[in-house]
PyMOL commands that place a pseudoatom at each C-alpha (Angstrom):
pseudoatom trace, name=CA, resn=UNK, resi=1, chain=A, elem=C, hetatm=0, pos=[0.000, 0.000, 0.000]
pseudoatom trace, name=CA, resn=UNK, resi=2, chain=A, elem=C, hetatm=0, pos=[1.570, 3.511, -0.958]
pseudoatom trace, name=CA, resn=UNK, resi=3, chain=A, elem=C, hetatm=0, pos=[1.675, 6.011, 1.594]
pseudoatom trace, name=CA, resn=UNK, resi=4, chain=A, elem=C, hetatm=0, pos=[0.048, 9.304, 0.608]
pseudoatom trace, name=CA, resn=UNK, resi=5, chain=A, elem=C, hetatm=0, pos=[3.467, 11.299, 0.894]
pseudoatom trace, name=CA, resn=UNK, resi=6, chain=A, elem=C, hetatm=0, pos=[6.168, 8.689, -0.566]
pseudoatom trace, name=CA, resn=UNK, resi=7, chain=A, elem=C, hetatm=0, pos=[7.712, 9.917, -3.272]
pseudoatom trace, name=CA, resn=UNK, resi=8, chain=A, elem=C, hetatm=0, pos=[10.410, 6.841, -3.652]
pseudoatom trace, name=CA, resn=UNK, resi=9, chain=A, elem=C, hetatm=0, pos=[8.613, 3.598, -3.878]
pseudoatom trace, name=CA, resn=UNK, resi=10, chain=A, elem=C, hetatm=0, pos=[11.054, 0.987, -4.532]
pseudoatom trace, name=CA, resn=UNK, resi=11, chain=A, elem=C, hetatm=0, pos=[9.297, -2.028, -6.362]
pseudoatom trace, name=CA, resn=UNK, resi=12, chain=A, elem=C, hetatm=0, pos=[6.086, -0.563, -6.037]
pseudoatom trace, name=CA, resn=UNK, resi=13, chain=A, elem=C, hetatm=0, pos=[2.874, -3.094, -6.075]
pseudoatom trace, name=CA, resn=UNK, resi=14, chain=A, elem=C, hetatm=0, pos=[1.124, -1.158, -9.058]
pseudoatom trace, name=CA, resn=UNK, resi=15, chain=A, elem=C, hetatm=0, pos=[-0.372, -1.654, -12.718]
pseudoatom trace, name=CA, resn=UNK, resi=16, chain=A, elem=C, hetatm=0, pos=[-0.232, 0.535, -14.875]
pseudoatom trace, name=CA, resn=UNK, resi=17, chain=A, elem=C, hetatm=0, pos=[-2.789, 1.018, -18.465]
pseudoatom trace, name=CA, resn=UNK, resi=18, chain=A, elem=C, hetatm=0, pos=[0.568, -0.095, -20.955]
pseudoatom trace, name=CA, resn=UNK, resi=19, chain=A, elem=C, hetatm=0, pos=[2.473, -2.714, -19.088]
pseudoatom trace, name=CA, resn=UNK, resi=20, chain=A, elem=C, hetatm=0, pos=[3.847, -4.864, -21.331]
pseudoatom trace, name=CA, resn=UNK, resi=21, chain=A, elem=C, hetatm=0, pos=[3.185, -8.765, -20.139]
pseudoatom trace, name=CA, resn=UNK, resi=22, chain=A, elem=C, hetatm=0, pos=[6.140, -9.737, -17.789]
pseudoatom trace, name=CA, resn=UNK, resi=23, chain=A, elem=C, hetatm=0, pos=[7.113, -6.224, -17.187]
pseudoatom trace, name=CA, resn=UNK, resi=24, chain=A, elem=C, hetatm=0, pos=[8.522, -5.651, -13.923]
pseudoatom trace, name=CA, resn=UNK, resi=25, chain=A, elem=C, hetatm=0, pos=[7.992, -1.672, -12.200]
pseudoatom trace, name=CA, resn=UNK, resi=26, chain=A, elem=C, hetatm=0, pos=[11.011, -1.474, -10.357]
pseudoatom trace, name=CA, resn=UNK, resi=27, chain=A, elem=C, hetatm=0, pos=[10.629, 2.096, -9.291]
pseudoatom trace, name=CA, resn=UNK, resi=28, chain=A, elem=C, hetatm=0, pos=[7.925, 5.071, -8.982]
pseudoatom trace, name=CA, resn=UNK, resi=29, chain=A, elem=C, hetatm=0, pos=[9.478, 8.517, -8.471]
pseudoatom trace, name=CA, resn=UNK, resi=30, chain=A, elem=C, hetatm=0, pos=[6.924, 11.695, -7.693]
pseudoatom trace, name=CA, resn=UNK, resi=31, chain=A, elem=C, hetatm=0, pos=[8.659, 15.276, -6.706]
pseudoatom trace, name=CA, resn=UNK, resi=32, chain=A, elem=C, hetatm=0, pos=[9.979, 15.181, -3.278]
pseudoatom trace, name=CA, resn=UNK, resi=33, chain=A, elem=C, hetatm=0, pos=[7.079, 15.584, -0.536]
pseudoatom trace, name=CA, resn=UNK, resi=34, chain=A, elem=C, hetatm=0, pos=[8.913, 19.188, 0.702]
pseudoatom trace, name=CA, resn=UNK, resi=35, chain=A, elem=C, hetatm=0, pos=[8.493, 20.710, -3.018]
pseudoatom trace, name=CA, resn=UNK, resi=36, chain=A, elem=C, hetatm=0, pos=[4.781, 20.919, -2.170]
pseudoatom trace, name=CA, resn=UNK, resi=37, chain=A, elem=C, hetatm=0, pos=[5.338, 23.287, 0.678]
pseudoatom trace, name=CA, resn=UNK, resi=38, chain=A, elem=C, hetatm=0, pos=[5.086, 26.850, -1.476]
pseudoatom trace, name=CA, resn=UNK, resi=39, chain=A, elem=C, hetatm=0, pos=[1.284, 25.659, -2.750]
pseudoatom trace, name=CA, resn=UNK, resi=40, chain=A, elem=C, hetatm=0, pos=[0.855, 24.522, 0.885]
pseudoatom trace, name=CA, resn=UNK, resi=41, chain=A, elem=C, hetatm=0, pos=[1.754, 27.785, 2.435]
pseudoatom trace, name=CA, resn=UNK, resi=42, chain=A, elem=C, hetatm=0, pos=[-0.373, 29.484, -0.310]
pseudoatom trace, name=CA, resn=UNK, resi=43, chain=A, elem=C, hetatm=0, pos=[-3.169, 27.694, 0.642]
pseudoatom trace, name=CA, resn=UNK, resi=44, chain=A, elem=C, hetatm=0, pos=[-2.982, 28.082, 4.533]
pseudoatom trace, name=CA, resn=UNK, resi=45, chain=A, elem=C, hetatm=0, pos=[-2.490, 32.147, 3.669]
pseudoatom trace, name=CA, resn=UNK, resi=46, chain=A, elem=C, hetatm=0, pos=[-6.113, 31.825, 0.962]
pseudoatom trace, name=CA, resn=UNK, resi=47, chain=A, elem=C, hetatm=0, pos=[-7.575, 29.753, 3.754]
pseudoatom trace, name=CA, resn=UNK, resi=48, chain=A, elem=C, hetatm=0, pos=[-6.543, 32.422, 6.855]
pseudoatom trace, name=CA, resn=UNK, resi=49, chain=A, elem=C, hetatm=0, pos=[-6.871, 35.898, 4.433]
pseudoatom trace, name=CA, resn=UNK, resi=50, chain=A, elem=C, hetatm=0, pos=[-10.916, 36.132, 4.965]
pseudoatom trace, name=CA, resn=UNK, resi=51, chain=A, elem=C, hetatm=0, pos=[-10.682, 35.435, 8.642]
pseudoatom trace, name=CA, resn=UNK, resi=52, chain=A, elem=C, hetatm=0, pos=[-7.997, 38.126, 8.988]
pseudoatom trace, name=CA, resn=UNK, resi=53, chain=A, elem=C, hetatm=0, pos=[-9.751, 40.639, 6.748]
pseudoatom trace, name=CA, resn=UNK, resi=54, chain=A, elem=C, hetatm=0, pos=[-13.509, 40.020, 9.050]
pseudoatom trace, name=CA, resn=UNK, resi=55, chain=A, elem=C, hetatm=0, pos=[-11.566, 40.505, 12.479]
pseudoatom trace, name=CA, resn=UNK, resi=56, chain=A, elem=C, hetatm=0, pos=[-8.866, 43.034, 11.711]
pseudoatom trace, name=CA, resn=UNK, resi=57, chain=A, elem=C, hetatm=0, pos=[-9.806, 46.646, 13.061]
pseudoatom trace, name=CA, resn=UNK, resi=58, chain=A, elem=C, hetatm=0, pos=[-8.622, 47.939, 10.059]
pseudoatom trace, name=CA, resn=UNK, resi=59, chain=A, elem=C, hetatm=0, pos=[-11.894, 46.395, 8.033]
pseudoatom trace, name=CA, resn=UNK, resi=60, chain=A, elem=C, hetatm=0, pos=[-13.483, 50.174, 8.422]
pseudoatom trace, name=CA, resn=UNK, resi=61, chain=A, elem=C, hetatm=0, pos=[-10.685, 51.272, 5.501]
pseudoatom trace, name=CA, resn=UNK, resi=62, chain=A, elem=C, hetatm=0, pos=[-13.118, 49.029, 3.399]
pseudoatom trace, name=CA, resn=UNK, resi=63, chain=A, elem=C, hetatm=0, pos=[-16.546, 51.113, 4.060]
pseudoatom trace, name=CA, resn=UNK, resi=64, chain=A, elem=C, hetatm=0, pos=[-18.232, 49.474, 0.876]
pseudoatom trace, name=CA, resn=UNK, resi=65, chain=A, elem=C, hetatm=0, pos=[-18.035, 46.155, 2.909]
pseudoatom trace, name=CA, resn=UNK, resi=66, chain=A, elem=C, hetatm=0, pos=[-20.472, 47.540, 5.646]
pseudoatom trace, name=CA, resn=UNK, resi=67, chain=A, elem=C, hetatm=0, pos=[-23.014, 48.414, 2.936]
pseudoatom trace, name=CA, resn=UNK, resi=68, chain=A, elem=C, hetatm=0, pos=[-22.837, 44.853, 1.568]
pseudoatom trace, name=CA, resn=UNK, resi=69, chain=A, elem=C, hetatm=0, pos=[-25.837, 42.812, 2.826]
pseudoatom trace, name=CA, resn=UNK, resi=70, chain=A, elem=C, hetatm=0, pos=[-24.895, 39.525, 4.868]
pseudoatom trace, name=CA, resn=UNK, resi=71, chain=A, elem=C, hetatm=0, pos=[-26.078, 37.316, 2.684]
pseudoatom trace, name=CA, resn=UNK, resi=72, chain=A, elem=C, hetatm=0, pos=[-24.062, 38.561, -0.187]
pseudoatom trace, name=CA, resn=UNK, resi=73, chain=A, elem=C, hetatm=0, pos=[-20.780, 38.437, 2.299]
pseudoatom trace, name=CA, resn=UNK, resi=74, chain=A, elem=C, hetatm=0, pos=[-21.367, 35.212, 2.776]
pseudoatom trace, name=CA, resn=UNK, resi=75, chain=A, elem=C, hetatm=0, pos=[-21.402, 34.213, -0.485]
pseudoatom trace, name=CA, resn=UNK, resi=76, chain=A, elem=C, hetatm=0, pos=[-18.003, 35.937, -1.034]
pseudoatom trace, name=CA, resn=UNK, resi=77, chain=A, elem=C, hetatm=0, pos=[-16.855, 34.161, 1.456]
pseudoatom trace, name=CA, resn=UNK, resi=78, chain=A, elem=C, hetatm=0, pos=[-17.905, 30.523, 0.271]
pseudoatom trace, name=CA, resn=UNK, resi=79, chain=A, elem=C, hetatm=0, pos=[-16.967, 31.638, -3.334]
pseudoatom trace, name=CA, resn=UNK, resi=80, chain=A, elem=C, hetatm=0, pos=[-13.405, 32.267, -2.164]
pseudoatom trace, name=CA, resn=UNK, resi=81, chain=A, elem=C, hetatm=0, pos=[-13.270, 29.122, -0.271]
pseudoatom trace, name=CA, resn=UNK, resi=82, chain=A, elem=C, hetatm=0, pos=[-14.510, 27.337, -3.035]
pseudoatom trace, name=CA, resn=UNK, resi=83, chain=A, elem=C, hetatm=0, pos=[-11.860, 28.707, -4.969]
pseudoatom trace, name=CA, resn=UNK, resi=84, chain=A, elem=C, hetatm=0, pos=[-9.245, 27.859, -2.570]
pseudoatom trace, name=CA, resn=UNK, resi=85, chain=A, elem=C, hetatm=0, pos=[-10.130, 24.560, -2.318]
pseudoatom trace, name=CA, resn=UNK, resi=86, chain=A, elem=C, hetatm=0, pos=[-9.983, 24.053, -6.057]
pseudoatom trace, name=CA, resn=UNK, resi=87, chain=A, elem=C, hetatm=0, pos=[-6.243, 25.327, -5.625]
pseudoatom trace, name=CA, resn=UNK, resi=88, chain=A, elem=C, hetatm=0, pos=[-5.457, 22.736, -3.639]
pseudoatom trace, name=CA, resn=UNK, resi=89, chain=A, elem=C, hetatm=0, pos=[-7.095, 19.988, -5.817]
pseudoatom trace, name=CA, resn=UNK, resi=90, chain=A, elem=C, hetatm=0, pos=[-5.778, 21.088, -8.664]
pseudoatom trace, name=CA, resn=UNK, resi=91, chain=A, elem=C, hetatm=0, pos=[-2.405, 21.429, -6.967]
pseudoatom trace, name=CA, resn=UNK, resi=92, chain=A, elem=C, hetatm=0, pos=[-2.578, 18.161, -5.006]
pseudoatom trace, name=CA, resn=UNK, resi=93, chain=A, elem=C, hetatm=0, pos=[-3.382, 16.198, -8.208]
pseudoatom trace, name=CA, resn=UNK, resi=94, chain=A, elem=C, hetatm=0, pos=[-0.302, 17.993, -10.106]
pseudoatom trace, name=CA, resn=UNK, resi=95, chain=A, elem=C, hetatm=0, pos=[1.735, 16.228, -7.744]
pseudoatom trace, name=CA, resn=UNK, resi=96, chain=A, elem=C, hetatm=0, pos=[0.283, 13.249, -6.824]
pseudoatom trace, name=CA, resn=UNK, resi=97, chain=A, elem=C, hetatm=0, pos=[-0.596, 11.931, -10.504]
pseudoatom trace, name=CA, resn=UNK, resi=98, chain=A, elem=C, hetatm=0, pos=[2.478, 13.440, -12.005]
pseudoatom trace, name=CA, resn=UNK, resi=99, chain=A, elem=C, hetatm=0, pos=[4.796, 10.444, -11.526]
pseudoatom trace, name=CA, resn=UNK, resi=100, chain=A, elem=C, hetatm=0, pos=[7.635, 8.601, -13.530]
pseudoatom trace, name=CA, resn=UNK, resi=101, chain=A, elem=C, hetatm=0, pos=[8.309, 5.118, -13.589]
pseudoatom trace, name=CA, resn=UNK, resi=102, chain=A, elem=C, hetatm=0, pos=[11.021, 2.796, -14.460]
pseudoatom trace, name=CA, resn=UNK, resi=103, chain=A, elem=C, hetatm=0, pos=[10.092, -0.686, -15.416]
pseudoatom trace, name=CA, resn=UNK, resi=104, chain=A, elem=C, hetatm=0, pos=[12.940, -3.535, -16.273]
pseudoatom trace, name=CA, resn=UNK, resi=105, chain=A, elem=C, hetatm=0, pos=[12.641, -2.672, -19.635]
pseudoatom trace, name=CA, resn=UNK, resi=106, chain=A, elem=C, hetatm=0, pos=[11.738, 0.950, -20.087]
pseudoatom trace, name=CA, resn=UNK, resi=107, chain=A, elem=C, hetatm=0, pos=[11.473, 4.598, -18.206]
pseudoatom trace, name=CA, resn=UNK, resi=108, chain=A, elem=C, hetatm=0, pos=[7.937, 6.479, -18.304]
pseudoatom trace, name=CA, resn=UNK, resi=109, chain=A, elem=C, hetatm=0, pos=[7.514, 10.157, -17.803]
pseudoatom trace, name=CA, resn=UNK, resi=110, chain=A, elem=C, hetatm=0, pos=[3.988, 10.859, -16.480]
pseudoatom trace, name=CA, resn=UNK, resi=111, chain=A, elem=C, hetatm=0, pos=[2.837, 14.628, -16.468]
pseudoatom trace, name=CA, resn=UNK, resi=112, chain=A, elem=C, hetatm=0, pos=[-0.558, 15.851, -14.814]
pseudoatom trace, name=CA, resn=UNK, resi=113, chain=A, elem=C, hetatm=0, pos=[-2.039, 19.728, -15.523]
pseudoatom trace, name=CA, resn=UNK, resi=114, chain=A, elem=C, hetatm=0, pos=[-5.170, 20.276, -13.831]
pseudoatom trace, name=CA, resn=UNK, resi=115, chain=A, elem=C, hetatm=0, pos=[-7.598, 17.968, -13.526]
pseudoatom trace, name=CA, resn=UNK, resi=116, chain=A, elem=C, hetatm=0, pos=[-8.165, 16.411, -16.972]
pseudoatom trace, name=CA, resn=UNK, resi=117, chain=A, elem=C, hetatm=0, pos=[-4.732, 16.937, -18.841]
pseudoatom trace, name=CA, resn=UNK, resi=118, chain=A, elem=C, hetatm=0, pos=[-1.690, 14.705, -19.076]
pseudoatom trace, name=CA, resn=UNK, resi=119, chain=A, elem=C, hetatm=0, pos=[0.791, 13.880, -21.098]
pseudoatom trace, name=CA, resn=UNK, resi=120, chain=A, elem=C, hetatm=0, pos=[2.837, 10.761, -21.600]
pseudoatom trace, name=CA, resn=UNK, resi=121, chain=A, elem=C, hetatm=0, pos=[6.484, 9.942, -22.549]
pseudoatom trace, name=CA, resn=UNK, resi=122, chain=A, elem=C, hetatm=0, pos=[8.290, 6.629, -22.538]
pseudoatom trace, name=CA, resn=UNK, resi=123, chain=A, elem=C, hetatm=0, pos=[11.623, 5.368, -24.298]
pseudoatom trace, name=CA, resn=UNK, resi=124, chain=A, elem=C, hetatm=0, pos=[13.241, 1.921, -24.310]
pseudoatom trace, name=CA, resn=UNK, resi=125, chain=A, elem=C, hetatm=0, pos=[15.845, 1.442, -21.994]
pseudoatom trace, name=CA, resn=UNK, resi=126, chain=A, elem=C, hetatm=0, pos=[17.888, 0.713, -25.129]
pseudoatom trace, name=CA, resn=UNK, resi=127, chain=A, elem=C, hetatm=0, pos=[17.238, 3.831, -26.314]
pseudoatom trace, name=CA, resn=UNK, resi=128, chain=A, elem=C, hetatm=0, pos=[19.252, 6.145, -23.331]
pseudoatom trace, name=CA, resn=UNK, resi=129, chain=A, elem=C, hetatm=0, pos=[22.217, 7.389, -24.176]
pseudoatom trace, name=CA, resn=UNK, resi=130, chain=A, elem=C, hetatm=0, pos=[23.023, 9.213, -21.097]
pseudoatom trace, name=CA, resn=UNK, resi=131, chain=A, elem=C, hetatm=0, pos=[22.074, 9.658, -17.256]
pseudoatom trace, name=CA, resn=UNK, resi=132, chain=A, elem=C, hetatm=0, pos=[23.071, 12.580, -15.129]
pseudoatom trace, name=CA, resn=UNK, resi=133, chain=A, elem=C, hetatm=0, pos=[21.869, 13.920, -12.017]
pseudoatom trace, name=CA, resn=UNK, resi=134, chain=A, elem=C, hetatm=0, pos=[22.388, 17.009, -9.928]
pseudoatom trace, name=CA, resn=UNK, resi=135, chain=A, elem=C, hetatm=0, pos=[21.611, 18.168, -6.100]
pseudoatom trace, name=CA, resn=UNK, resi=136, chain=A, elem=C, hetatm=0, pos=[21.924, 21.522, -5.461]
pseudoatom trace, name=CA, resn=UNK, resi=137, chain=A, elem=C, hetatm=0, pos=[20.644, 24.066, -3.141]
pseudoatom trace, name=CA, resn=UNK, resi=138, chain=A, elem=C, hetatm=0, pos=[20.843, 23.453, 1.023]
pseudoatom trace, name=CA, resn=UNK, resi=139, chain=A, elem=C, hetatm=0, pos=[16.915, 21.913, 0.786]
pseudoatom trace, name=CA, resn=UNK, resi=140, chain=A, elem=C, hetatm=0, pos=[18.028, 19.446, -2.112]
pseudoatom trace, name=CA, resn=UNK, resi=141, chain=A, elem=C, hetatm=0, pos=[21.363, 18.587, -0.039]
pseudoatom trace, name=CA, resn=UNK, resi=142, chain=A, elem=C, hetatm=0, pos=[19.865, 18.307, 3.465]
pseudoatom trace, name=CA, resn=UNK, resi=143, chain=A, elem=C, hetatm=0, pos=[16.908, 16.038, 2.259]
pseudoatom trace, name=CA, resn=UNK, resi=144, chain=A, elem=C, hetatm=0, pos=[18.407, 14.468, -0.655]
pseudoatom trace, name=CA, resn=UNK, resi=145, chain=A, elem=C, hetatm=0, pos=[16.374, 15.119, -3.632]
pseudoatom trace, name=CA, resn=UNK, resi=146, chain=A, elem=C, hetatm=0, pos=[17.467, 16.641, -6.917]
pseudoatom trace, name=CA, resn=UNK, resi=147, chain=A, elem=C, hetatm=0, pos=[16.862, 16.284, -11.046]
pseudoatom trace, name=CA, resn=UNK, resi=148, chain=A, elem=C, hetatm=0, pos=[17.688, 13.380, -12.849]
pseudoatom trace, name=CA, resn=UNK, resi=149, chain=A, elem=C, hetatm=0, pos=[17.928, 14.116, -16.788]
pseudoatom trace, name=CA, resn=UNK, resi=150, chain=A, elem=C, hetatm=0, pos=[18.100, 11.060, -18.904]
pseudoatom trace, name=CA, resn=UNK, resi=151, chain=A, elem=C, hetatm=0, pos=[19.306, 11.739, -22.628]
pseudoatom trace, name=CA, resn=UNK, resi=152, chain=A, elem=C, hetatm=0, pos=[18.210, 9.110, -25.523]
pseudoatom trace, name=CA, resn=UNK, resi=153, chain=A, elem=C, hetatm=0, pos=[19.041, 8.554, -28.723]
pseudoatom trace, name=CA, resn=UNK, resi=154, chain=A, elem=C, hetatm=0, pos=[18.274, 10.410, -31.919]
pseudoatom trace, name=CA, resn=UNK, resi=155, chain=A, elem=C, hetatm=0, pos=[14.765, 11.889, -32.376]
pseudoatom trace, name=CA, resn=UNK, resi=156, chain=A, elem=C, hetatm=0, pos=[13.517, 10.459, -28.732]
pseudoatom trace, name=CA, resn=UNK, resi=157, chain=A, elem=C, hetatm=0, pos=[12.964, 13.428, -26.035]
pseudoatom trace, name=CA, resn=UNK, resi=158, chain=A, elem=C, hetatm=0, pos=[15.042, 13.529, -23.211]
pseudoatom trace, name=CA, resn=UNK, resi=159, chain=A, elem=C, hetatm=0, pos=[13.608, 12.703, -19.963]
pseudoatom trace, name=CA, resn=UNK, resi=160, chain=A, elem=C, hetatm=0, pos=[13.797, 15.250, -16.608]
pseudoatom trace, name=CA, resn=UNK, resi=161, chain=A, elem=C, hetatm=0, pos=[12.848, 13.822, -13.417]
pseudoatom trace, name=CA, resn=UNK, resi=162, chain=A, elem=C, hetatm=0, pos=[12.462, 16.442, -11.479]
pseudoatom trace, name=CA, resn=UNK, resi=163, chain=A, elem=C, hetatm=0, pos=[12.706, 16.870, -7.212]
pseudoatom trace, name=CA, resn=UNK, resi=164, chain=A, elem=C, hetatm=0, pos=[13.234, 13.628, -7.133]
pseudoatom trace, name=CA, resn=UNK, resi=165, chain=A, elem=C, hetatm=0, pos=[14.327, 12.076, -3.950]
pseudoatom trace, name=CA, resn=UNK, resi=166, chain=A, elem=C, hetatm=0, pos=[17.923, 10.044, -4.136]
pseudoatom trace, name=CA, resn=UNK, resi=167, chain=A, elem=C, hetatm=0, pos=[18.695, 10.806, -7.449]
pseudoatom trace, name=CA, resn=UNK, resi=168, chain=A, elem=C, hetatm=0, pos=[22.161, 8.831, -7.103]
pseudoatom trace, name=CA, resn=UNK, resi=169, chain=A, elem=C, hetatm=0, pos=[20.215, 6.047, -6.541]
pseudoatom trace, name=CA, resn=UNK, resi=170, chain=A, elem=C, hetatm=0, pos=[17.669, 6.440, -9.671]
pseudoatom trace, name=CA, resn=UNK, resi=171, chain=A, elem=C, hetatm=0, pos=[20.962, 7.122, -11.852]
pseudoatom trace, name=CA, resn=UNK, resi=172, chain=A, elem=C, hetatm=0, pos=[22.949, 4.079, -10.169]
pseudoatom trace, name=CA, resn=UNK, resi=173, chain=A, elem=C, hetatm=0, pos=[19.577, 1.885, -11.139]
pseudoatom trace, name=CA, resn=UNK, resi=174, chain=A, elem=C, hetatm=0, pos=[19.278, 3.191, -14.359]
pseudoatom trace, name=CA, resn=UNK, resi=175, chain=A, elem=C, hetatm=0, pos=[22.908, 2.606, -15.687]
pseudoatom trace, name=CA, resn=UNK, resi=176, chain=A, elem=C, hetatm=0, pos=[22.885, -0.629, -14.418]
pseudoatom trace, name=CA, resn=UNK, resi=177, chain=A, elem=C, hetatm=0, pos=[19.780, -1.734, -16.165]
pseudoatom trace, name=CA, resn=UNK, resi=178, chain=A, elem=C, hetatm=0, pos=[21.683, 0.222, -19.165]
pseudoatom trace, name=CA, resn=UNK, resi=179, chain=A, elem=C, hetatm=0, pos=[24.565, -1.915, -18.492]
pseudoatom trace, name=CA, resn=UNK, resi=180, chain=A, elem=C, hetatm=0, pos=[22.490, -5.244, -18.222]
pseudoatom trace, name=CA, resn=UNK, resi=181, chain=A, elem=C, hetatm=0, pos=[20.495, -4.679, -21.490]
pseudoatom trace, name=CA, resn=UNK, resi=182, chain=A, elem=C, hetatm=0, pos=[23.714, -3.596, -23.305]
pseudoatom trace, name=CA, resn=UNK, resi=183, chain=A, elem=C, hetatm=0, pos=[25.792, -6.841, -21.975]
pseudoatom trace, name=CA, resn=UNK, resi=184, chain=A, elem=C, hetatm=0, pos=[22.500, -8.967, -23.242]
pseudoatom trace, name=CA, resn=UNK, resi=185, chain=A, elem=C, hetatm=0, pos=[22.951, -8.010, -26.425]
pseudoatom trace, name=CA, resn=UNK, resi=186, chain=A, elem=C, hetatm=0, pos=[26.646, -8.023, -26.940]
for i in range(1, 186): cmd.bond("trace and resi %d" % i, "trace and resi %d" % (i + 1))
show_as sticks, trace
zoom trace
């Protein structure tokens, strides 16, 4: 069972719509849980703003909101709480849903925008040419998450795994799956 906040799931007990009979997912990657803290914050600030705004002494600089009827407050109100929980949503499912994958015998890039677009990338494990990886900043360095960029040949896209946690391991896993595949067909 996957916890709501991993974002490193070695040998993960999942399907997914395209898996190829026999095809093992060795590893689901999501951004690192701590990249969700700026839309967190955000939300906490939408959620406190209207509370502030209705107890602050400073609410007579807004005289029009005295002349407002109750009923029509109110309805501010739930409008922008509607709103901010949509941000959230929307938000929560960019990260949850956005996900990339890498099976024994290829990588998928998984991409969520809102709540009804995505987009879907996948290459051969054959097909990468190159795997590099980079931490940097004191968050990425203290809790061990960086970008993982994974060149293929020719035509293909390149692949970016973004925030991902232990990107030394993903790369380490990666080249070595390289390295089998290559030594299979030598």
């Amino acid at each position: 069972m996957l916890k709501i906040t991993e974002a490193y799931v070695d040998r993960p007990q999942i399907r997914f719509k395209d898996q190829e009979e026999g095809e093992v997912v060795l590893l689901l990657l999501r951004r690192h849980f701590f990249t969700n803290s700026a839309w967190i914050l955000g939300a906490f600030l939408l959620f406190l703003l209207p509370l502030v705004f209705l107890l602050s002494p400073y609410k007579s600089m807004f005289p029009f909101m005295e002349l407002l009827p109750g009923r029509f407050l109110f309805l501010i109100i739930l409008s922008w709480y509607h709103f901010s929980l949509t941000f959230i949503l929307i938000s929560f499912v960019g990260w949850f849903f956005s996900i990339d994958l890498v099976t024994d015998r290829r990588i998928l890039d998984i991409d969520y925008w809102g709540l009804l677009f995505f987009n879907v990338s996948e290459t051969p494990l054959s097909n990468i040419q190159d795997v590099t990886y980079n931490i940097s900043g004191l968050p990425q360095t203290i809790l061990n998450y960086g970008n993982l960029y994974i060149q293929t040949a020719g035509t293909s896209a390149n692949f970016d795994f973004l925030d991902v946690p232990n990107p030394a391991a993903v790369h380490d896993l990666i080249t070595d799956l390289m390295q089998r595949k290559n030594d299979q067909h030598a």
